[in-house]
C-alpha positions as a LaTeX table, in Angstrom:
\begin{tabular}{lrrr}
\hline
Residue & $x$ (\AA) & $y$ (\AA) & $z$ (\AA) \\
\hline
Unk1 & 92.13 & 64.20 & 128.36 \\
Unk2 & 94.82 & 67.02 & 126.64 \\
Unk3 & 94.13 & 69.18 & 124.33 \\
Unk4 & 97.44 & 67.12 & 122.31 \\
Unk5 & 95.48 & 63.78 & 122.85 \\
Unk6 & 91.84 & 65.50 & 121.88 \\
Unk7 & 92.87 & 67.24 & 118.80 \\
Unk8 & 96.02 & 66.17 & 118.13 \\
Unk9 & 99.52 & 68.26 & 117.80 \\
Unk10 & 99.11 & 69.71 & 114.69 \\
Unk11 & 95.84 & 71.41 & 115.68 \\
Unk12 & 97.27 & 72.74 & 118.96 \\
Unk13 & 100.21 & 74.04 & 117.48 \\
Unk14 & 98.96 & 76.04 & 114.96 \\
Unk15 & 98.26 & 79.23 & 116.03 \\
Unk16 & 102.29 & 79.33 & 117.48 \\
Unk17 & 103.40 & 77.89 & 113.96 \\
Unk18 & 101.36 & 80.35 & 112.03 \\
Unk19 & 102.86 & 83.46 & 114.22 \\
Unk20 & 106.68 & 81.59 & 113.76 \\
Unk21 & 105.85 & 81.84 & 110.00 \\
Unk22 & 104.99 & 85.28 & 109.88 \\
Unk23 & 108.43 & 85.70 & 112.25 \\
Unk24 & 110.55 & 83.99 & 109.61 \\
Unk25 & 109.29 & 85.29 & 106.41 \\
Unk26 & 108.22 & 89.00 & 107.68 \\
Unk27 & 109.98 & 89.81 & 110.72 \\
Unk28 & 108.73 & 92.32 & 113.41 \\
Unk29 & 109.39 & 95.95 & 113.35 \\
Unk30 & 110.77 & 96.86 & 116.76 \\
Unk31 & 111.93 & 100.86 & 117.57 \\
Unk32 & 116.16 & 100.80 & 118.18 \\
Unk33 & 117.51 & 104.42 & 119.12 \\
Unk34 & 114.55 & 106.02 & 117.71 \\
Unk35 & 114.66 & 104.14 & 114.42 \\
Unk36 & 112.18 & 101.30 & 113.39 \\
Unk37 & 114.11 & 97.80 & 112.54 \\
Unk38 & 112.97 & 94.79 & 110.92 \\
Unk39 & 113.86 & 91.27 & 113.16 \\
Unk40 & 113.36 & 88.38 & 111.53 \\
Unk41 & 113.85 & 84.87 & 113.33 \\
Unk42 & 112.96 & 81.25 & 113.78 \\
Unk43 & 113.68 & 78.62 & 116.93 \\
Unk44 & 117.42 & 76.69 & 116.34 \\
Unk45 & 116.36 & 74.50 & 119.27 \\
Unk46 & 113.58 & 72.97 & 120.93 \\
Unk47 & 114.16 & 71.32 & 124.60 \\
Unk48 & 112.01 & 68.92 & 126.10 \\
Unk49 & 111.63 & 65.15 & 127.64 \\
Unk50 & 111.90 & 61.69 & 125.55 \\
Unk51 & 108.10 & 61.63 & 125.21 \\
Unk52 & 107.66 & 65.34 & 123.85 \\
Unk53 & 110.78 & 65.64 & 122.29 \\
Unk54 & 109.10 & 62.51 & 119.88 \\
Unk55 & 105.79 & 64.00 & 119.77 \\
Unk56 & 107.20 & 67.15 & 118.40 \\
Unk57 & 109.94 & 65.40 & 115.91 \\
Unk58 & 106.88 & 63.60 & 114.70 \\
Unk59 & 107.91 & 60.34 & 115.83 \\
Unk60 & 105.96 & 57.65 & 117.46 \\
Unk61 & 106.10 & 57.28 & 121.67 \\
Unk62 & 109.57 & 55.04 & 122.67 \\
Unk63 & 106.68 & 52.07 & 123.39 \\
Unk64 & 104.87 & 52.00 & 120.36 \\
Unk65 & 107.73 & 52.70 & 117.85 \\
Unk66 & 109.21 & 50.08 & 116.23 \\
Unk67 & 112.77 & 52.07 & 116.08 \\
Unk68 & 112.97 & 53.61 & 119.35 \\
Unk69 & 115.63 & 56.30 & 119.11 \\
Unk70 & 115.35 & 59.56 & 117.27 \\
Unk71 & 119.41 & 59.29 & 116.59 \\
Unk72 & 119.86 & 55.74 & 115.50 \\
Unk73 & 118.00 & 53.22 & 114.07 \\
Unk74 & 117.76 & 51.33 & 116.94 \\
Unk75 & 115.00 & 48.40 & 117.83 \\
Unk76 & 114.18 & 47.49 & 121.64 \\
Unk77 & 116.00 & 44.48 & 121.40 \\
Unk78 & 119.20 & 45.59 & 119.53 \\
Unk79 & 119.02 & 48.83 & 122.66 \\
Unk80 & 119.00 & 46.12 & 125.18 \\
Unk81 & 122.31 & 44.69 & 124.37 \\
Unk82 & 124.47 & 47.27 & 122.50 \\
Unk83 & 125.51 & 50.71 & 123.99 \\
Unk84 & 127.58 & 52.13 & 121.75 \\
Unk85 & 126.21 & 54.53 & 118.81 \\
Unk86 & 129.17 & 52.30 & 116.58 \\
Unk87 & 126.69 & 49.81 & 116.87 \\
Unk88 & 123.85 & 51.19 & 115.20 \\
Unk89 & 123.27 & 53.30 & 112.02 \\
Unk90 & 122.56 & 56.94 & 112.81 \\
Unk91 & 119.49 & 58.67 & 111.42 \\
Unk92 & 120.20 & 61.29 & 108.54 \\
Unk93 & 117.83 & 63.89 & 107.22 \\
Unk94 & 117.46 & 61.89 & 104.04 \\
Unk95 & 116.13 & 58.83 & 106.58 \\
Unk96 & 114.24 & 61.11 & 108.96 \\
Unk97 & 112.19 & 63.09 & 106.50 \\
Unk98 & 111.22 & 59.25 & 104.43 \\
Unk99 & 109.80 & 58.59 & 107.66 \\
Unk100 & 108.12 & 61.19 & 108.51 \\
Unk101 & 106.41 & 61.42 & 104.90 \\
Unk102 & 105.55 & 57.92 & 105.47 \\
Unk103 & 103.76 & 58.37 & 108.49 \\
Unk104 & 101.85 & 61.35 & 107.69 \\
Unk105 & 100.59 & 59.57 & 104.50 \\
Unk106 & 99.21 & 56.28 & 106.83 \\
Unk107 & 96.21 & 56.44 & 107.80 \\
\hline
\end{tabular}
């Protein structure tokens, strides 16, 4: 069993989201030409397959989600017979974050 499937994501992650916090808000002193300079960062993009690149957007795997695309608001069925993002309604923020807070409130 993973450490993901034992204690879940949030758990695992922590330690790296706790260090990217300090990153953001702090920064890191780092020497430049003799002279101590203050970097502050964050991560602008995250790479990884279909079934981590859901795990980590907080969705549900592609087999147990109802809406099976983290772009659109695509079901199975409506994936099996249209190809074409026209088809489909594309995910916003506004749409992504309602269900997100949704699922983190279920129990």
């Amino acid at each position: 069993m993973s450490a993901i499937n034992q204690f879940g994501i949030d758990v695992v992650l922590e330690p790296f989201m706790s260090e990217l916090k300090i990153l953001e808000q702090e920064g890191i002193l780092i020497e430049v030409n003799g002279q101590k300079v203050n970097f502050k960062g964050t991560i602008s993009l995250a790479s990884g397959d279909n079934l981590s690149s859901h795990l980590l957007g907080g969705c549900k795997s592609p087999s147990g989600a109802i809406r099976i695309c983290r772009h659109c608001m695509a079901t199975s069925d409506e994936a099996q017979t249209n190809y074409l993002e026209g088809y489909f309604a594309l995910r916003t923020r506004e749409t992504f974050l309602s269900l997100f807070i949704f699922k983190r409130s279920s129990p």
